[in-house]
TORROVEX-743118 format. One record per residue (C-alpha): chain; y, z, x; residue in three letters. Coordinates in Angstrom, 3 decimals, always signed. Last residue first. Example, Ala and Ser with C-alpha at 12.3 -4.5 7.8 and 13.67 -1.06 7.14 Angstrom:
BEGIN
unit/py/pz/px/code
A/-1.060/+7.140/+13.670/ser $
A/-4.500/+7.800/+12.300/ala $
***
This chain:
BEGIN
unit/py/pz/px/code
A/-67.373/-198.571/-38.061/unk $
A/-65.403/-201.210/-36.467/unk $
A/-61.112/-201.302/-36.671/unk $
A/-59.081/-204.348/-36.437/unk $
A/-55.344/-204.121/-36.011/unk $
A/-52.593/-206.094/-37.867/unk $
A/-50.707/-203.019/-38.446/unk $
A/-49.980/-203.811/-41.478/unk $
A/-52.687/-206.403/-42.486/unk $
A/-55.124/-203.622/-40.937/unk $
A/-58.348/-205.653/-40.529/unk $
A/-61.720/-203.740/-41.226/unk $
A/-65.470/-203.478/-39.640/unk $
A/-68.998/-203.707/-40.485/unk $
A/-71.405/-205.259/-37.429/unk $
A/-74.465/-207.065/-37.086/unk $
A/-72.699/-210.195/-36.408/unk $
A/-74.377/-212.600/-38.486/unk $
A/-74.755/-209.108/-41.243/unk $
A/-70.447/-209.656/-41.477/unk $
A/-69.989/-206.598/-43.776/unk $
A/-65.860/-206.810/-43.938/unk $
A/-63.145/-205.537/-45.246/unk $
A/-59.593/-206.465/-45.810/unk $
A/-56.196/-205.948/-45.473/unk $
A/-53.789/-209.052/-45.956/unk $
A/-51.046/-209.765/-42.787/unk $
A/-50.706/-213.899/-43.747/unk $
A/-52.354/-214.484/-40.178/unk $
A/-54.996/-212.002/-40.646/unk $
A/-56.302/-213.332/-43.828/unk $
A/-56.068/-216.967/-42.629/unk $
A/-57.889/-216.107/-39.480/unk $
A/-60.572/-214.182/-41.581/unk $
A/-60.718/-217.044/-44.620/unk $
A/-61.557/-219.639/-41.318/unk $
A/-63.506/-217.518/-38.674/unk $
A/-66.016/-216.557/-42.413/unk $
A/-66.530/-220.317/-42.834/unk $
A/-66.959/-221.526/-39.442/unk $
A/-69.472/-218.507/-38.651/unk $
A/-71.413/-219.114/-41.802/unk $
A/-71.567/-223.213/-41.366/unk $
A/-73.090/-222.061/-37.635/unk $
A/-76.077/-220.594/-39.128/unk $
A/-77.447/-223.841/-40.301/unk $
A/-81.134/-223.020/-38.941/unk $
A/-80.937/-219.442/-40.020/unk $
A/-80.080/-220.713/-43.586/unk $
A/-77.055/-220.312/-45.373/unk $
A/-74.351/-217.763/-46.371/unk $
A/-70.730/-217.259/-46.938/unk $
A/-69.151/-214.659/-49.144/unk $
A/-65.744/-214.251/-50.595/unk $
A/-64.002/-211.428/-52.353/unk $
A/-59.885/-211.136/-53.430/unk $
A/-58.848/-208.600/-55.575/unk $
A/-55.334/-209.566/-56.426/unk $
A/-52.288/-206.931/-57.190/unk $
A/-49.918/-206.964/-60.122/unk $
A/-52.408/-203.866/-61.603/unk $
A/-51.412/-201.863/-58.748/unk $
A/-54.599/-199.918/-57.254/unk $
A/-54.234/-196.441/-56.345/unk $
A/-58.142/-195.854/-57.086/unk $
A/-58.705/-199.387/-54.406/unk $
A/-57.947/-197.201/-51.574/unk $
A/-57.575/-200.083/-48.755/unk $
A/-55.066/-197.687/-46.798/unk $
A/-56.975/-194.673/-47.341/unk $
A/-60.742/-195.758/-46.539/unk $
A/-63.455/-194.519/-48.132/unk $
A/-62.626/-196.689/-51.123/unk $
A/-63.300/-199.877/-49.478/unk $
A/-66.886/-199.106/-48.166/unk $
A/-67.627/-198.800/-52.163/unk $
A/-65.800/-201.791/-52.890/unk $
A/-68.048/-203.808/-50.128/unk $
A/-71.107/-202.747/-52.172/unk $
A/-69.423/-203.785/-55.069/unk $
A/-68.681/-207.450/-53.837/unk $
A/-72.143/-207.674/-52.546/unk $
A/-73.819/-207.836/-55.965/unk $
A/-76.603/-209.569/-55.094/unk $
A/-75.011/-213.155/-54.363/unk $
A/-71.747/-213.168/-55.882/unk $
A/-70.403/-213.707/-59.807/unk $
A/-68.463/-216.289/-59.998/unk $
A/-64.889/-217.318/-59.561/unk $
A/-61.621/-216.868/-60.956/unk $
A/-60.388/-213.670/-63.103/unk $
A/-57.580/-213.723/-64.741/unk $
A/-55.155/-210.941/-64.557/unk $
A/-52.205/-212.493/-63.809/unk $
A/-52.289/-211.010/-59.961/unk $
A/-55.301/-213.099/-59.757/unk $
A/-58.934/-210.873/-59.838/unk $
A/-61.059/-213.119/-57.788/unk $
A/-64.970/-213.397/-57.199/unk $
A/-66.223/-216.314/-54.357/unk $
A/-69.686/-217.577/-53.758/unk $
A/-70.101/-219.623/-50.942/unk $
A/-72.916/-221.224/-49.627/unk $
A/-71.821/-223.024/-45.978/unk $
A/-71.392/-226.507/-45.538/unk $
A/-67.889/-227.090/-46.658/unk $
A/-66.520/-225.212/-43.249/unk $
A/-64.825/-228.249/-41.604/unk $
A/-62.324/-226.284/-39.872/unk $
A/-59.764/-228.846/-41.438/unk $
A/-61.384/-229.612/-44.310/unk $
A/-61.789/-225.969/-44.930/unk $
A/-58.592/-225.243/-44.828/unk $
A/-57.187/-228.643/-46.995/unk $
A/-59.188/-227.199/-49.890/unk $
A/-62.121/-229.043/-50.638/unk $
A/-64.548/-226.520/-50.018/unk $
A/-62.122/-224.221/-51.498/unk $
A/-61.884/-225.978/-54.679/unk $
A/-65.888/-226.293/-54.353/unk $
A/-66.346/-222.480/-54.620/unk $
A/-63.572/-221.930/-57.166/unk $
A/-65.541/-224.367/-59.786/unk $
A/-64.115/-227.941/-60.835/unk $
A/-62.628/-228.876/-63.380/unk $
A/-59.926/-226.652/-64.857/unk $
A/-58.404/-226.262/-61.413/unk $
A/-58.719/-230.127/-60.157/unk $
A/-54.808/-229.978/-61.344/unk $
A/-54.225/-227.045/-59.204/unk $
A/-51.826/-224.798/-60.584/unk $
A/-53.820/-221.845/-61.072/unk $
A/-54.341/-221.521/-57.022/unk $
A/-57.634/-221.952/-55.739/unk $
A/-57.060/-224.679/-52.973/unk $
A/-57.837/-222.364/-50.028/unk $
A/-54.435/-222.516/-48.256/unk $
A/-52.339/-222.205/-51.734/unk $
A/-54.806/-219.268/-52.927/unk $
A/-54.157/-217.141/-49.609/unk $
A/-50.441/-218.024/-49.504/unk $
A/-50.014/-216.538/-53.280/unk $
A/-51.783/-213.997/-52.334/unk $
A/-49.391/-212.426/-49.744/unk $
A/-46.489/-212.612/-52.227/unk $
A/-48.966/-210.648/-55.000/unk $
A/-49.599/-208.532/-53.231/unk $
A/-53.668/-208.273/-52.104/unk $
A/-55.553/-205.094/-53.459/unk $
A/-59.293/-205.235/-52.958/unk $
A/-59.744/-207.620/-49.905/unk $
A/-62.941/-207.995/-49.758/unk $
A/-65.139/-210.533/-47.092/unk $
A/-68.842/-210.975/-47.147/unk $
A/-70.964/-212.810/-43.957/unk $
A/-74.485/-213.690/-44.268/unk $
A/-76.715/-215.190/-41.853/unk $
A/-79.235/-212.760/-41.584/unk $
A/-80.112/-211.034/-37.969/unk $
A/-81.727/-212.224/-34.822/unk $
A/-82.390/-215.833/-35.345/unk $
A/-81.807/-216.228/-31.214/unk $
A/-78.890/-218.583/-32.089/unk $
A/-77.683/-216.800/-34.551/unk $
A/-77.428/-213.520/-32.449/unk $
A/-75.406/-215.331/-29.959/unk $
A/-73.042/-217.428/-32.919/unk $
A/-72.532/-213.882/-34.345/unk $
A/-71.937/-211.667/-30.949/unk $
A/-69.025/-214.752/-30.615/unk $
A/-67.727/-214.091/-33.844/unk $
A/-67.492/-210.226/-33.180/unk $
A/-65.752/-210.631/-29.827/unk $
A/-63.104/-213.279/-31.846/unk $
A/-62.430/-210.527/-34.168/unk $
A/-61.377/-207.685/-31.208/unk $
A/-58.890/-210.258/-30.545/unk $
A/-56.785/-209.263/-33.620/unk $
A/-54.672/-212.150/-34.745/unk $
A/-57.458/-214.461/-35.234/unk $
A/-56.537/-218.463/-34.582/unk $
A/-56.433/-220.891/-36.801/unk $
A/-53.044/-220.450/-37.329/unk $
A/-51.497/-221.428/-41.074/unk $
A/-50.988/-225.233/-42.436/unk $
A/-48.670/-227.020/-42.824/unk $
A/-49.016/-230.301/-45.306/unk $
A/-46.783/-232.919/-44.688/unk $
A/-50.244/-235.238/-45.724/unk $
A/-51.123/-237.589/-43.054/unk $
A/-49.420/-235.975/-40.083/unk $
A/-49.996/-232.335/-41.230/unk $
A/-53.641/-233.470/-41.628/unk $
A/-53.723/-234.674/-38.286/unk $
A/-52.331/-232.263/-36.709/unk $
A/-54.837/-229.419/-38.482/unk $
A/-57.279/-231.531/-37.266/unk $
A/-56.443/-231.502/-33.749/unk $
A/-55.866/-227.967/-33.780/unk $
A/-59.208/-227.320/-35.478/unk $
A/-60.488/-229.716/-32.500/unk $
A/-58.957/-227.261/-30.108/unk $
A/-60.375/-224.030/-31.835/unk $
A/-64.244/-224.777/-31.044/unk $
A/-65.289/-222.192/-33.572/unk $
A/-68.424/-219.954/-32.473/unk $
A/-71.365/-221.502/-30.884/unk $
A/-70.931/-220.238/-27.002/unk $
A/-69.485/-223.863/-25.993/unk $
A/-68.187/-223.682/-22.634/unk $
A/-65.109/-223.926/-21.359/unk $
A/-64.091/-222.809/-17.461/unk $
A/-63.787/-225.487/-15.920/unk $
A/-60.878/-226.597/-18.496/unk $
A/-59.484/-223.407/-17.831/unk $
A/-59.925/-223.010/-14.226/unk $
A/-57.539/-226.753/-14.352/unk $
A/-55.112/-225.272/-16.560/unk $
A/-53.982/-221.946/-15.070/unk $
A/-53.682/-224.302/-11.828/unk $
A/-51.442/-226.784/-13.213/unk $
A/-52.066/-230.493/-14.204/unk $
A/-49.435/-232.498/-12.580/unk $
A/-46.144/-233.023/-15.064/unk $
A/-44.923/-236.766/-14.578/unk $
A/-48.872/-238.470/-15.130/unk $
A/-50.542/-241.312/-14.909/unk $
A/-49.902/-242.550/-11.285/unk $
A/-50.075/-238.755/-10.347/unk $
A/-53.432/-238.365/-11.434/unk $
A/-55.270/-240.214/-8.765/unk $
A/-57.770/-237.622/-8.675/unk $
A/-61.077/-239.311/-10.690/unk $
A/-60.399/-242.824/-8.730/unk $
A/-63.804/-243.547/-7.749/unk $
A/-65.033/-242.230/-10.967/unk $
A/-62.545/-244.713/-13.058/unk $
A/-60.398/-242.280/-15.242/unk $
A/-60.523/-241.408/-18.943/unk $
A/-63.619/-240.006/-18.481/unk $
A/-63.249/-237.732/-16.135/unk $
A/-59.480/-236.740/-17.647/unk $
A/-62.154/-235.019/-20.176/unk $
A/-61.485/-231.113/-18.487/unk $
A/-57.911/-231.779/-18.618/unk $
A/-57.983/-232.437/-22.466/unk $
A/-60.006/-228.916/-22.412/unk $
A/-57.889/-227.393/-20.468/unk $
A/-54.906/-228.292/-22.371/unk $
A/-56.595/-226.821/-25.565/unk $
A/-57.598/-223.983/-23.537/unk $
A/-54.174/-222.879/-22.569/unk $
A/-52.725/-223.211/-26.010/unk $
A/-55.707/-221.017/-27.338/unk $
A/-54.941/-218.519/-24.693/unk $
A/-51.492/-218.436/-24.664/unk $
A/-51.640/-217.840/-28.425/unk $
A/-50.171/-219.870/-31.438/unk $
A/-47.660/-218.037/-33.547/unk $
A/-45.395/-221.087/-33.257/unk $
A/-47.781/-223.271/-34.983/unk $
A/-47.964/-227.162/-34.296/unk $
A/-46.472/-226.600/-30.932/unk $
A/-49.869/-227.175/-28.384/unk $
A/-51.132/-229.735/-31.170/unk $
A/-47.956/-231.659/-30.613/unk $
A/-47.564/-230.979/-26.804/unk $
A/-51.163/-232.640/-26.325/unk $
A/-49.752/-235.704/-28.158/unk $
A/-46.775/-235.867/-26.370/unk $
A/-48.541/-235.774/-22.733/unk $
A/-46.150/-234.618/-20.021/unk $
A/-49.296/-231.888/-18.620/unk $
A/-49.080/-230.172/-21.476/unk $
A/-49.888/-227.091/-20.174/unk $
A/-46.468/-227.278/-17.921/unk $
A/-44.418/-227.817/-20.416/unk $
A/-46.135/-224.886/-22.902/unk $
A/-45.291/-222.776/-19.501/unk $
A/-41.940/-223.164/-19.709/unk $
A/-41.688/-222.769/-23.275/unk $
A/-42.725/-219.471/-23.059/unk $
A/-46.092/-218.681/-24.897/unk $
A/-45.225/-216.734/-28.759/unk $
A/-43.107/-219.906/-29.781/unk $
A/-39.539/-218.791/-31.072/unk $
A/-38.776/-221.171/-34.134/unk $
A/-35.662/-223.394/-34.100/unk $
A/-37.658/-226.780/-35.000/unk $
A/-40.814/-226.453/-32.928/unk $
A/-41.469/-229.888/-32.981/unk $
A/-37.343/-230.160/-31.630/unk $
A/-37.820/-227.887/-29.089/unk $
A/-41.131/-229.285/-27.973/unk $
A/-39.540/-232.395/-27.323/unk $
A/-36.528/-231.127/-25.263/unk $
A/-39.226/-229.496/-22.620/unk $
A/-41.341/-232.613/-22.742/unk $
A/-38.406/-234.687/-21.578/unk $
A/-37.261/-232.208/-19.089/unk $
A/-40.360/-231.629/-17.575/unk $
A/-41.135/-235.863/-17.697/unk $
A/-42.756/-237.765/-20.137/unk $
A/-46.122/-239.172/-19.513/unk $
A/-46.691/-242.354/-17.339/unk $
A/-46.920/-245.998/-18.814/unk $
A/-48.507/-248.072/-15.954/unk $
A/-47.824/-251.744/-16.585/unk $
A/-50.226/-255.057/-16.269/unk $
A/-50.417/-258.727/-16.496/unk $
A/-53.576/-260.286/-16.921/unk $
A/-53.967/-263.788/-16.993/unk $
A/-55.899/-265.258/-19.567/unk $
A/-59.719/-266.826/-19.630/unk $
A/-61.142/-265.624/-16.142/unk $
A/-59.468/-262.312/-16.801/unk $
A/-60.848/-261.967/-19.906/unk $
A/-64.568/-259.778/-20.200/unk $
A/-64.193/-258.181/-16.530/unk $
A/-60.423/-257.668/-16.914/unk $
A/-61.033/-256.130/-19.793/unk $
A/-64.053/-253.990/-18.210/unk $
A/-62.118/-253.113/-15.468/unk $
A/-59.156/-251.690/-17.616/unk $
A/-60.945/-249.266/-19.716/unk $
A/-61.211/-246.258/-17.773/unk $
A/-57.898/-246.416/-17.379/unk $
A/-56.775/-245.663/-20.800/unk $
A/-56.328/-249.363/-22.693/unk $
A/-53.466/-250.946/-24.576/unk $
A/-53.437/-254.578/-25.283/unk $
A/-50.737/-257.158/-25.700/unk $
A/-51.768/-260.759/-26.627/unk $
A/-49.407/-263.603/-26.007/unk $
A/-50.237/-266.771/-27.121/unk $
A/-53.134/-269.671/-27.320/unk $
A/-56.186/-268.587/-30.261/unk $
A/-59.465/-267.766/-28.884/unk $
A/-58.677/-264.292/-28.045/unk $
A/-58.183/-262.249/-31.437/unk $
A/-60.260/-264.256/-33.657/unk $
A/-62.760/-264.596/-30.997/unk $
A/-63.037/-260.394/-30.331/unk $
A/-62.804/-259.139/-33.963/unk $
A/-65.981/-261.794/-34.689/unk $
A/-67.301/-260.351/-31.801/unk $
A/-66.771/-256.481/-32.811/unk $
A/-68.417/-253.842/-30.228/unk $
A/-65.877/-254.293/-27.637/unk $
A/-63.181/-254.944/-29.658/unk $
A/-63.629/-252.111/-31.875/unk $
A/-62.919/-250.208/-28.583/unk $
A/-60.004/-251.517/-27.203/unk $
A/-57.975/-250.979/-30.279/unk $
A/-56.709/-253.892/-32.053/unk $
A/-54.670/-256.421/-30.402/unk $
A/-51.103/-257.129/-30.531/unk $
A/-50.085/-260.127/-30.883/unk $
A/-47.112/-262.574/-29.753/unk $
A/-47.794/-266.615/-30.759/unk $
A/-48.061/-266.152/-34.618/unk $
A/-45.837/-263.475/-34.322/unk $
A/-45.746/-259.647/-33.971/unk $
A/-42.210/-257.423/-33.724/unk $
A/-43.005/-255.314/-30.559/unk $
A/-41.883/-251.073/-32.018/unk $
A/-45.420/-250.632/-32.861/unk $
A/-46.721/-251.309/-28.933/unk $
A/-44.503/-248.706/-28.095/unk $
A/-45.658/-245.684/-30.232/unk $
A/-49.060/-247.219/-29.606/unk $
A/-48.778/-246.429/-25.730/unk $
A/-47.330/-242.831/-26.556/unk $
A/-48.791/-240.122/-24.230/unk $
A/-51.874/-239.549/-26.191/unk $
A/-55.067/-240.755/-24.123/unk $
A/-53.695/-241.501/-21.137/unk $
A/-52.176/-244.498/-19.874/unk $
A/-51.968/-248.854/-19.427/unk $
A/-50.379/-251.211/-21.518/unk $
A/-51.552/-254.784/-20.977/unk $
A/-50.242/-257.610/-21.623/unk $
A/-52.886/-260.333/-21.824/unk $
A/-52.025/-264.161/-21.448/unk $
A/-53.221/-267.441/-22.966/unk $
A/-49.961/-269.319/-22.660/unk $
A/-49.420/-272.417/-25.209/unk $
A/-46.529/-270.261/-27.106/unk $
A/-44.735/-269.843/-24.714/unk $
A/-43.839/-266.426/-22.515/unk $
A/-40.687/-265.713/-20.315/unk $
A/-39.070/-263.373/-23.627/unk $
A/-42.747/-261.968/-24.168/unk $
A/-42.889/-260.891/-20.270/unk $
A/-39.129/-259.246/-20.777/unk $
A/-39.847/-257.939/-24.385/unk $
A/-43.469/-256.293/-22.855/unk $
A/-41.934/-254.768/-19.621/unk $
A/-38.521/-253.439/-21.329/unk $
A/-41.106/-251.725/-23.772/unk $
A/-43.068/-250.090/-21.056/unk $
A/-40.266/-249.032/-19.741/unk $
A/-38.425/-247.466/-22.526/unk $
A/-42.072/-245.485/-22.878/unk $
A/-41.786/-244.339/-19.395/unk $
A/-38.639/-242.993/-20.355/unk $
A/-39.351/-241.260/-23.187/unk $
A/-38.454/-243.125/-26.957/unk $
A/-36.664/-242.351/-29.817/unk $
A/-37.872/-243.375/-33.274/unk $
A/-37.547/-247.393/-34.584/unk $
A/-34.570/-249.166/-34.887/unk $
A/-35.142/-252.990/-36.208/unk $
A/-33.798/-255.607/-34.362/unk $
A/-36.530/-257.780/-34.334/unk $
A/-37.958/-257.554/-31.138/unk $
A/-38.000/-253.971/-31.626/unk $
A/-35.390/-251.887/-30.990/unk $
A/-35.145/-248.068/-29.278/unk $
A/-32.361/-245.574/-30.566/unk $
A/-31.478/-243.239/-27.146/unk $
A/-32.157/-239.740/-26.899/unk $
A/-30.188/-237.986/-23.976/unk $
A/-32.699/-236.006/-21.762/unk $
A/-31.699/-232.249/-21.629/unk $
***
């Protein structure tokens, strides 16, 4: 295991550990800004992927009125006012860029300030390897850590999202690094599209290459970018939050017969969730993810429906858009909610009671009743598809039983919290 080393800025001050590469870099930026003075017009610039870490250097460079470091590449380009105020004055001016960037800076300053350049790579297996132990903090991910390395390809960022639940799945982990592998063609100059090695510590492996050839949007929930979310949020806020994923596979089939028969307007797009006795534990993680718990401060205010929509869930899915009409019985006995569309709740009861293990006769008074519905119109089917993958992958994940009539689908099925198996009728 790599030994972590306190990095300083130019200041002094410690700032969190750094890889290698990133050690580099910074050695290369203190050592160009040490030989610098004031009157030079020069560009460092810090070259990579998307993710592996070039800000987390660039933070650690204690600014001046001579050493700067510029804002993102991007806001440069389309900000001129941004651009002079950041170029037109004499110093040292230290840049990052992915490589797809670099001929266009060059293009736009090279005849102004010279360009000096460094390649920061990603972190190595055994670097990557001791970082995902410590994101994981003690917890046994489902995919061996050996292969979680190797889908991450070295990139910190992509080992974040690929450790930000433990319970994640090899296929939504494999995916996700697919995917980033999948948009290395844009990162990278088209006459240099396999150079990866001069990026990268941890080549892209097989299992992840077919995988990011392999994507393609069917309508349901793109899980990546609900991973990327969720990391943000948990960045921004300390907020974790549960799997995205389904814990039955069997529900990801339905959800994709769904998004097809949306998209041919084959069937209503309605989908209406029960779960008639919930324990009181369990619950207590179902209203805490979807923002309806008593304690709210907003809870007096504002209806159920729109504390979910705003619930930290459904920002991260992004499932406000649907119609939602919610009914709850909390363990306390208050109810919470209104009253659904057409009385779906009771037809749901009534598939409820012909099954044992959902047998809402036996029910324990310290139990919830939980019911949602989401609907909209054919055009905006996919709201309903986001909205129903989000309470079901919470459901499942927390081990609640419930029912379902999901008409998107065509189908009428159950989820055994117990057994965490999914039966059809």
């Amino acid at each position: 295991m790599p030994t972590e080393r306190p990095s300083f800025s130019e200041g002094g001050k410690a700032t969190r550990s750094l890889s290698e590469a990133q050690h580099g870099a910074q050695r290369f930026l203190l050592q160009e800004i040490a030989d610098s003075s004031p009157n030079d017009k020069t560009i460092l610039l810090l070259r990579g992927l998307p993710g592996v870490g070039k800000s987390t250097v660039t933070d650690t460079i204690k600014q001046t009125k001579s050493v700067r470091v510029a804002p993102d590449a991007t806001l440069l380009q389309y900000d001129e006012g941004l651009r002079e105020r950041t170029f037109n004055i004499p110093g040292t001016i230290i840049m990052s860029a992915i490589p797809s960037e670099e001929a266009e800076i060059r293009r736009q300053y090279g005849s102004t300030h010279e360009i000096k350049d460094n390649i920061m790579k990603g972190m190595t297996e055994a670097e990557m390897r001791a970082f995902l132990e410590k994101n994981l903090r003690g917890q046994e991910p489902t995919v061996p850590l050996s292969q979680l390395v190797s889908f991450t390809m070295g990139v910190p960022r992509l080992g974040k999202l690929l450790t930000i639940r433990p319970e994640l799945t090899e296929r939504i982990t494999r995916e996700t690094a697919g995917k980033y592998h999948r948009a290395l063609d844009i990162f990278f100059p088209r006459d240099n599209s396999d150079n990866f090695s001069e990026y990268l510590n941890i080549p892209p492996s097989p299992a992840v290459i077919a995988a990011g050839r392999e994507i393609k949007w069917n309508g349901a929930v793109d899980l990546s970018r609900v991973l990327e979310q969720q990391l943000a949020f948990q960045e921004k806020y300390g907020i974790e939050e549960f799997s995205p994923e389904f814990v039955d596979p069997i529900t990801t089939r339905i959800y994709e017969q769904a998004a097809e028969n949306g998209r041919a307007r084959r069937t209503n797009p309605q989908i209406s969730i029960l779960a008639p006795e919930v324990p009181p534990e369990i619950y207590g993680q179902i209203e805490a993810s979807l923002g309806i718990a008593l304690d709210n401060p907003l809870f007096s205010r504002w209806p159920a429906t729109e504390l979910i929509a705003r619930s930290k869930r459904s920002q991260i899915f992004r499932a406000e858009d649907a119609k939602v009409a919610v009914l709850v019985k909390h363990p306390s006995g208050k109810k919470i909610g209104e009253l659904p569309f057409y009385n779906d709740d009771k037809r749901l009861n009534e598939i409820a009671t012909q099954i044992p293990q959902l047998n809402t006769k036996t029910t324990d008074e310290r139990h919830a009743r939980f019911f949602v519905q989401g609907r909209n119109h054919d055009a905006l089917y996919p709201s309903v598809i986001v909205f129903g993958h989000m309470v079901e992958s919470l459901l499942q994940q927390v081990g609640a039983s419930y029912v379902v009539d999901n008409q998107l689908a065509g189908e009428k099925y159950w989820f055994n919290g117990q057994t965490k198996k999914l039966t059809v009728f």
